[in-house]
C-alpha positions as CSV (number, residue, x, y, z in Angstrom):
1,X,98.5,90.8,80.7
2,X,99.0,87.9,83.3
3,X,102.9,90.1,84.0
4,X,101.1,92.9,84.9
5,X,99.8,93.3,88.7
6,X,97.9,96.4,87.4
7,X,95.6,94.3,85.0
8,X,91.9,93.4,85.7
9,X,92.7,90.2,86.5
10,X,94.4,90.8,89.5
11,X,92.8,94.1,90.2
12,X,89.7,92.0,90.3
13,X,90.4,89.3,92.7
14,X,92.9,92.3,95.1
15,X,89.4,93.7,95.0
16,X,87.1,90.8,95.6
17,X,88.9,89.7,98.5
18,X,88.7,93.2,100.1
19,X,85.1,93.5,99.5
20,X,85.0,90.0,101.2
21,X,86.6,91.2,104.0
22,X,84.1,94.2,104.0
23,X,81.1,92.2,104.1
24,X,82.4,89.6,107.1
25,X,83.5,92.4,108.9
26,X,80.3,94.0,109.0
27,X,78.6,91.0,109.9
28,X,80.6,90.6,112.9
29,X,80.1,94.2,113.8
30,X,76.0,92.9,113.7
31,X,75.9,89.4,115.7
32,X,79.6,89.8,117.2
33,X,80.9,86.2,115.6
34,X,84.1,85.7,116.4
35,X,83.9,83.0,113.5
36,X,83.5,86.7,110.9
37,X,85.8,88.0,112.9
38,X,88.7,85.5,112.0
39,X,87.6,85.4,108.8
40,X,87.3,89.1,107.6
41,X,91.0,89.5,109.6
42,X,92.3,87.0,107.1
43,X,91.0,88.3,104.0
44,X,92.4,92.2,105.6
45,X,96.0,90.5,105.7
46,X,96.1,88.9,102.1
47,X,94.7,92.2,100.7
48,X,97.6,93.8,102.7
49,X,99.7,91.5,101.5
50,X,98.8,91.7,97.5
51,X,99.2,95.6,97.7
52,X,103.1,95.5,97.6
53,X,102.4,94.4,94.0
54,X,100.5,98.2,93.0
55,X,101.7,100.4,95.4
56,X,104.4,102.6,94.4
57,X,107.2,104.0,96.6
58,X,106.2,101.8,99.9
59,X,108.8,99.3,99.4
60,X,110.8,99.5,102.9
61,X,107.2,99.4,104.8
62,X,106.1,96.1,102.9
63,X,109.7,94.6,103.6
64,X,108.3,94.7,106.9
65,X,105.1,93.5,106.3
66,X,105.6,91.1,103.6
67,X,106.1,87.9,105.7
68,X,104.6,89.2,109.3
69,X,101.1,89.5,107.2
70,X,101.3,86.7,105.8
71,X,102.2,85.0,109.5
72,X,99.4,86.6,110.7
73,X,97.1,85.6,108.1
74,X,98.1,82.3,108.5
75,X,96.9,82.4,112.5
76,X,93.3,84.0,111.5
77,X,92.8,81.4,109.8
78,X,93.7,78.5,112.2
79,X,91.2,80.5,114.7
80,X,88.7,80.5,111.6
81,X,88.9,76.7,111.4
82,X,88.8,76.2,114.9
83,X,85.3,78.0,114.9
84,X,84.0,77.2,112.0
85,X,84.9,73.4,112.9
86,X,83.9,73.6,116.1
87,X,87.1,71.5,117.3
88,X,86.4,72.2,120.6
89,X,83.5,70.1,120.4
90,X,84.5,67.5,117.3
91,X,88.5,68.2,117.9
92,X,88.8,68.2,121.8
93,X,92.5,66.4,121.5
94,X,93.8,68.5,118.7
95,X,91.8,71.6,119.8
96,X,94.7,72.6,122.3
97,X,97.0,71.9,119.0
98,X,95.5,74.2,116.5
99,X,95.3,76.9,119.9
100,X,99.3,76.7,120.1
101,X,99.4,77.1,116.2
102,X,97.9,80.6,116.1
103,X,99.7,81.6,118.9
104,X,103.4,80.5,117.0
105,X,101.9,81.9,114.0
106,X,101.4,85.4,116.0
107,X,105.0,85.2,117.1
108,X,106.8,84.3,113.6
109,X,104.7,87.0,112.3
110,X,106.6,90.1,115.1
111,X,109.7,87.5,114.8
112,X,110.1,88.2,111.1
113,X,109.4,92.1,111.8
114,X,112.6,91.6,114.1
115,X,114.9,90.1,111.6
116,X,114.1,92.4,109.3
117,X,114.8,95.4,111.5
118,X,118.1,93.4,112.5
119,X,119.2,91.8,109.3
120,X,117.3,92.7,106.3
121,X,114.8,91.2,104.0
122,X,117.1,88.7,102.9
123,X,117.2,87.2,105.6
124,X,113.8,86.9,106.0
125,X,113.5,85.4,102.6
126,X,115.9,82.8,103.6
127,X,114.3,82.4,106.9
128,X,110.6,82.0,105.3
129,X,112.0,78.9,102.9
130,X,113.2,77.3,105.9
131,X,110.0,77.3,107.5
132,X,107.9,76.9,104.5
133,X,107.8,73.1,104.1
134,X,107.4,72.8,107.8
135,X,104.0,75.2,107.0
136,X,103.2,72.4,104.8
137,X,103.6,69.4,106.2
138,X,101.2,71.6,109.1
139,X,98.6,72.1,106.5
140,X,98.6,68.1,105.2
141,X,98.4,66.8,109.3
142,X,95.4,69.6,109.9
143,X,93.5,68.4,106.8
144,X,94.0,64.8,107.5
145,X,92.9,65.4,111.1
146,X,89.5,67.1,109.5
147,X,89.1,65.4,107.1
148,X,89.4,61.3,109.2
149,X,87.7,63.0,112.6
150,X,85.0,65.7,111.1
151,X,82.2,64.0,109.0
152,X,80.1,66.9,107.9
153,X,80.2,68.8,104.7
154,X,81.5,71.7,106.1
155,X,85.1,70.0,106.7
156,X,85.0,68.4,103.3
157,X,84.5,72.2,101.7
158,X,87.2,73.3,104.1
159,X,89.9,71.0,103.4
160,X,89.1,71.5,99.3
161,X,89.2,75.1,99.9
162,X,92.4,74.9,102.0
163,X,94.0,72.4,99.8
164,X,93.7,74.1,97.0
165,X,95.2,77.5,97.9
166,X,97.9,75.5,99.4
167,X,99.0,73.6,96.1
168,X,98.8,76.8,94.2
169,X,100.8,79.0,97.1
170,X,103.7,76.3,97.2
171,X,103.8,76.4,93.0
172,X,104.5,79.9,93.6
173,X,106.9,79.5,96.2
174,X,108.5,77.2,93.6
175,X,110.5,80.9,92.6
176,X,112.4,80.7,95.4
177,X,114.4,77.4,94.3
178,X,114.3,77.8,90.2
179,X,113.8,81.3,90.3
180,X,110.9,83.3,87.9
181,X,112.6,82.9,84.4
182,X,110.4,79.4,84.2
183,X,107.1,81.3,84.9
184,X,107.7,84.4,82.7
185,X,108.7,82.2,79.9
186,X,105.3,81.0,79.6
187,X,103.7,84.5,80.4
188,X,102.9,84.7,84.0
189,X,104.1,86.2,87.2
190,X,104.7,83.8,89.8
191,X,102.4,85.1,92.5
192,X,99.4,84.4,90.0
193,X,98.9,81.0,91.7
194,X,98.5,82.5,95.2
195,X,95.7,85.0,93.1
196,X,94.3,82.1,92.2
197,X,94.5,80.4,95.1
198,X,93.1,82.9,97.3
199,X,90.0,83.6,95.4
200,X,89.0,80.5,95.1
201,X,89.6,79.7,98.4
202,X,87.6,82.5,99.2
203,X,84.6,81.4,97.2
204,X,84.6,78.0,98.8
205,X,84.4,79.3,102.4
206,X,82.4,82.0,102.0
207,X,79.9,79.2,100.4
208,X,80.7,77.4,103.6
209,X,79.8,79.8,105.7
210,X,76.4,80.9,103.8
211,X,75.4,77.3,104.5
212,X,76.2,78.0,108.1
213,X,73.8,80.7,108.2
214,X,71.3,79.4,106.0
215,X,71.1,76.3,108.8
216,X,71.3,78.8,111.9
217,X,67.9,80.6,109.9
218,X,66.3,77.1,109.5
219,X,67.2,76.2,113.3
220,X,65.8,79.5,114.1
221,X,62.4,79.4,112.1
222,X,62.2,75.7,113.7
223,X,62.9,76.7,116.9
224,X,60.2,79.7,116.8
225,X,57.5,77.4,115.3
226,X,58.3,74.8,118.8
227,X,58.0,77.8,120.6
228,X,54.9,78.9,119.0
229,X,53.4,75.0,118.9
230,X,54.5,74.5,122.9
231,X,52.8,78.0,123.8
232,X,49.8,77.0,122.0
233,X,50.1,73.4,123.9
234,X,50.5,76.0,127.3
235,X,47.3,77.8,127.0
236,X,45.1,74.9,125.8
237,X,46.3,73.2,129.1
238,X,45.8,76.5,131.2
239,X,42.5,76.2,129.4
240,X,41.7,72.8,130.5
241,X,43.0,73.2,133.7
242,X,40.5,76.4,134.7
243,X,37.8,74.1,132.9
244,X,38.4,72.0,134.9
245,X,37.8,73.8,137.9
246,X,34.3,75.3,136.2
247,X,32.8,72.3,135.8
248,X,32.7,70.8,139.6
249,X,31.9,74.3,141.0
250,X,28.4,74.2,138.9
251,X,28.2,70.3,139.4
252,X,27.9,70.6,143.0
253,X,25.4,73.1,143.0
254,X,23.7,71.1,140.9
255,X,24.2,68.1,143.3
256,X,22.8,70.0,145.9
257,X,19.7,71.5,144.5
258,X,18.6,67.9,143.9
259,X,19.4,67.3,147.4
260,X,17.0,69.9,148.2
261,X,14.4,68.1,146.4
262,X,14.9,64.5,147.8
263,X,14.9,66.5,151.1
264,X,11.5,68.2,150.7
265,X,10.3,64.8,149.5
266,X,9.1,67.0,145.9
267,X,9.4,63.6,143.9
268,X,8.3,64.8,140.9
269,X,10.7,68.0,141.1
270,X,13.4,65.9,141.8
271,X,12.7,63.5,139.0
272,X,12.8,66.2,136.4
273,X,15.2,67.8,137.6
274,X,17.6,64.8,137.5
275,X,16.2,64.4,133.6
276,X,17.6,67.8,132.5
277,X,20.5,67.4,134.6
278,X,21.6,64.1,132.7
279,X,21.3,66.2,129.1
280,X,22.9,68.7,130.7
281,X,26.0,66.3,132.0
282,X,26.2,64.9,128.5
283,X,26.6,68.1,126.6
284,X,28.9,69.3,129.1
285,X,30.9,66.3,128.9
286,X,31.1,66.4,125.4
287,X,32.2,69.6,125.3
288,X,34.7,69.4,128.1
289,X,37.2,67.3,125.7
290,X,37.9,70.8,123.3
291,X,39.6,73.7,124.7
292,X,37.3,75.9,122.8
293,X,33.6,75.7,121.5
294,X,31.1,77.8,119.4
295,X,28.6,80.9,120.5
296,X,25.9,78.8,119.4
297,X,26.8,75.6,121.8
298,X,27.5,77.9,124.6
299,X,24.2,79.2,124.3
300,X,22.1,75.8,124.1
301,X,24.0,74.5,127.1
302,X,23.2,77.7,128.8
303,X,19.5,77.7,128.3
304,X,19.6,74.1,129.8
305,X,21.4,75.2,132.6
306,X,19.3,78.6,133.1
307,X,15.8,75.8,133.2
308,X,17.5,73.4,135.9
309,X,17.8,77.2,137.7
310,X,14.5,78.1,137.6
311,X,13.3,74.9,138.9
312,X,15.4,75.9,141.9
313,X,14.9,79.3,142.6
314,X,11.1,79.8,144.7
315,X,8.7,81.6,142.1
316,X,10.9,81.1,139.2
317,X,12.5,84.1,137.0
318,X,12.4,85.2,133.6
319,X,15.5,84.9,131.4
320,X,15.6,86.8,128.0
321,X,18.0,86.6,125.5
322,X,19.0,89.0,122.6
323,X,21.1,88.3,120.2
324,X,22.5,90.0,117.3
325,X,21.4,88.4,113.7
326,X,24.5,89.5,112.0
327,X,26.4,87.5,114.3
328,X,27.4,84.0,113.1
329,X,27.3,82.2,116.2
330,X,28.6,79.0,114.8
331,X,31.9,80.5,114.0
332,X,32.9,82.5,117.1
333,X,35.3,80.2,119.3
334,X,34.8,80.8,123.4
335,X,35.6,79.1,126.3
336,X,33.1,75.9,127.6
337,X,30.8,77.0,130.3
338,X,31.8,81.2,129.7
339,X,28.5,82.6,130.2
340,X,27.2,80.1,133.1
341,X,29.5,81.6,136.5
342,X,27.8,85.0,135.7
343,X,24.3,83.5,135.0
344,X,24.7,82.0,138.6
345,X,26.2,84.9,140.4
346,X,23.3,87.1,138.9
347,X,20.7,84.5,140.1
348,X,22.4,83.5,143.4
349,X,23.9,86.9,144.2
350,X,20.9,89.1,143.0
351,X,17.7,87.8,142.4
352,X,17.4,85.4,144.7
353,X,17.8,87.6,147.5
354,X,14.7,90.0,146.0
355,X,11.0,89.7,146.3
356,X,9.0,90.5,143.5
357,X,9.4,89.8,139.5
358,X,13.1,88.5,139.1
359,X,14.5,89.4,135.5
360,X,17.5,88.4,133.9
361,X,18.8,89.5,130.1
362,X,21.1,88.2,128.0
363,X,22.1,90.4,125.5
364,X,25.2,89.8,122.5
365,X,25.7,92.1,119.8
366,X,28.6,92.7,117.6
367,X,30.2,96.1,118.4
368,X,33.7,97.5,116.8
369,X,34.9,94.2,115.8
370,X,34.1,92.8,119.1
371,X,31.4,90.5,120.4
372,X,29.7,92.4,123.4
373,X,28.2,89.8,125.8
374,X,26.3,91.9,128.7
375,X,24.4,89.8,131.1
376,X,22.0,92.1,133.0
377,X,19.7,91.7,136.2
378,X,17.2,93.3,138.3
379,X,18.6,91.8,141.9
380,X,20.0,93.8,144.9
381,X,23.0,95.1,142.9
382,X,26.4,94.2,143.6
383,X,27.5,96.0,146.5
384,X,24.9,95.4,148.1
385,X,25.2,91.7,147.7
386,X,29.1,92.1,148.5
387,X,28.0,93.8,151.9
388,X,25.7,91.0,153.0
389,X,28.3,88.0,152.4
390,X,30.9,90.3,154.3
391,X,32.9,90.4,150.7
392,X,35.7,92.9,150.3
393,X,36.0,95.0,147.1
394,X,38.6,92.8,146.0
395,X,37.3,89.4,146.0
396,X,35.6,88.2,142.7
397,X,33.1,85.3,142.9
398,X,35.1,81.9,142.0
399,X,33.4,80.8,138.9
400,X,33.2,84.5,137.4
401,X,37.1,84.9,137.8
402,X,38.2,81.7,136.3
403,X,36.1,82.4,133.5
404,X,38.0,86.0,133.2
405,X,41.1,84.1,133.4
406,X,39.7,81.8,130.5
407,X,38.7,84.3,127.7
408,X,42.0,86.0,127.9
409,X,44.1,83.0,127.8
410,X,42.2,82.3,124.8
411,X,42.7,85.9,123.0
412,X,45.7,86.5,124.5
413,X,44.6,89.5,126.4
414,X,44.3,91.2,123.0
415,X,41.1,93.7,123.5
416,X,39.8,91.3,126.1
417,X,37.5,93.7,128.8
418,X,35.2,92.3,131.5
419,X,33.2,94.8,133.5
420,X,31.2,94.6,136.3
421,X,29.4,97.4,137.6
422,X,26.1,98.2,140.2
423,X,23.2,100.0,137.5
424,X,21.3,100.6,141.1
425,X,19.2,103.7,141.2
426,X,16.3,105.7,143.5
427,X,14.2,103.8,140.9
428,X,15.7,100.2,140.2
429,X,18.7,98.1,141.7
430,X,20.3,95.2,139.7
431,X,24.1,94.8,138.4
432,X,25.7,94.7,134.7
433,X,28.2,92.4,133.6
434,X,30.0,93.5,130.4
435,X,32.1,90.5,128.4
436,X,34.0,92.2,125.1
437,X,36.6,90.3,123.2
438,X,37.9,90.2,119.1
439,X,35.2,89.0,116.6
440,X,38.4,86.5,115.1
């Protein structure tokens, strides 16, 4: 069996290492690897160079081929190593070593092509046992090179894989000096060891290099969860950063309106006022240290807000809020302070500049899988109140586009849609704000 190339045996491994070849070479067709490349090119030249054993009637073309392939097997692999090793980063003296290598390796293999055309493929046996110790004492300096200067597992797996198709390629090359009597005395060809040899070998790195990509997929998936932690770390400070531009804007207004008091010497308005300011400062304070905070907060800290409003506007308004009982307000995340810039542009912008009863709703409903916030009032409308302050169409009111800015930071734009429109009429005038984002 074991003096019979045709056997399983060796059909098995002749075909192992050609599916193994397969396989890398298709990967390096996927991520372009020059590491597959090298790898698959010296799995392609051993194949090559096993099927002189099987096929029948080729003999002059594989006298050709039968020490070039092996030559240029033998330079594959040194480019393997050097990528797989990274010498270029771990091996930057002997990196320039290893290069040369390859490059002889490419020229013995057309050199032997040449003394076989010239002299015969005798001469190139005689010419391969000259070399061949010289091949070893190459392959004992590389893996005492790795092996002293590369401390990683992936140069321990090398050299053992390296080391132990060498020792089994030199006991075949044994036949050369005793001849093959010795080995089919005991029932073996002499090329079995370099069978041997070569699968193994082949195991081993292709173990190696299954680690390699099992740590490039960790790296990845670490790198993308980073990513996805330093994004999140992005939009939480965008968040605060907006926030922090809300909360002065309504401050100051705040400020000033008790100016106006202390001015029109209303003591008692003034003293009130500063009372529901304070609980309003507090809340908003302690609200101002999350990027995020509940429906239900928003609204309380809004209704505070709305009566510190109608303390300042002459004749007071109504404010009427609607909101949708299937709604769990507790659990839906917005931004601090969402609703207030439109409150205040619908008091400041519309009502105020009205006579008569001065209304404005509040109304939040679920609708599609969205919450629909629509703050509505009965003021001058919006174009008309764009015409007065000399506004172009363009220009949003500070506080209202921050706050856009704010809910689709925090939904990612996903089904985020603010709209502002004029609901004036022959019978009624006021304006429509429309808020709609994901019910998460």
């Amino acid at each position: 069996m074991l003096l019979d190339y045709h056997s399983e045996i060796y059909a098995w491994i002749r075909g192992g290492l050609f599916i193994l070849f397969v396989y890398h070479i298709l990967i390096f067709f996927q991520n372009k690897s020059k590491l597959y490349l090298y790898y698959s090119l010296y799995l392609l030249s051993f194949s090559i160079y096993l099927l002189k054993d099987v096929v029948i009637g080729g003999n002059a073309l594989f006298e050709y081929l039968n020490y070039s392939v092996q030559f240029l097997a033998f330079a594959a692999y040194v480019s393997f190593a050097r990528d797989l090793l990274d010498s270029r980063t771990h091996l930057l003296k002997w990196d320039k070593f290893f290069e040369i290598s390859a490059r002889v390796f490419l020229l013995l293999g057309l050199m032997f092509v040449v003394i076989q055309f010239l002299f015969g493929y005798e001469f190139q046996i005689k010419a391969f046992t000259l070399i061949a110790p010289f091949l070893t004492l190459f392959a004992v300096l590389t893996f005492y090179i790795i092996i002293t200067k590369i401390k990683n597992n992936s140069a321990i797996y090398f050299v053992i894989g390296s080391s132990v198709y060498a020792i089994l390629a030199n006991i075949t090359f044994l036949e050369h000096f005793i001849g093959k009597e010795p080995f089919t005395k005991i029932g073996i060809e002499p090329k079995l060891f370099i069978y041997i040899g070569l699968i193994l070998q082949a195991l081993i790195f292709s173990v190696i290099i299954g680690a390699i990509i099992k740590r490039i997929q960790d790296k990845s998936k670490n790198a993308e969860v980073r990513l996805a932690i330093k994004l999140k770390e992005m939009e939480e400070l965008k968040m605060t950063a907006l926030q922090s531009q809300m909360n002065p804007h309504f401050l100051f207004n705040s400020l000033n309106s008790i100016n106006n008091f202390v001015i029109k010497s209303d003591v008692e308005k003034a003293s009130d006022y500063i009372t529901k300011f304070s609980k309003l400062i507090r809340v908003i304070l302690n609200s101002s240290s999350s990027p995020t905070s509940t429906l239900s907060d928003e609204l309380e800290i809004l209704a505070l807000y709305v009566k510190l409003e109608q303390m300042r506007v002459s004749g007071g308004f109504n404010y009427i809020v609607n909101v949708d009982d299937s709604l769990s307000l507790d659990s839906i995340k917005v931004p601090p302070l969402f609703l207030q810039p439109f409150i205040e542009n619908a008091i400041w912008h519309g009502i105020m500049k009205m006579e008569g009863e001065k209304t404005i709703k509040l109304s939040i409903k679920e609708e599609n899988k969205n919450v629909l916030c629509v703050v509505e009032d009965n003021g001058i409308g919006i174009n008309k109140a764009k015409e007065l302050s000399h506004m172009s169409q363009k220009r949003k009111f500070f506080g209202a586009e921050a706050t856009e800015n704010r809910i689709r930071i925090l939904y990612q734009n996903k089904d985020v849609h603010i709209l502002t429109k004029d609901i004036s009429s022959n019978t009624k005038t006021g304006t429509q704000v429309s808020i709609r984002f994901p019910l998460a």
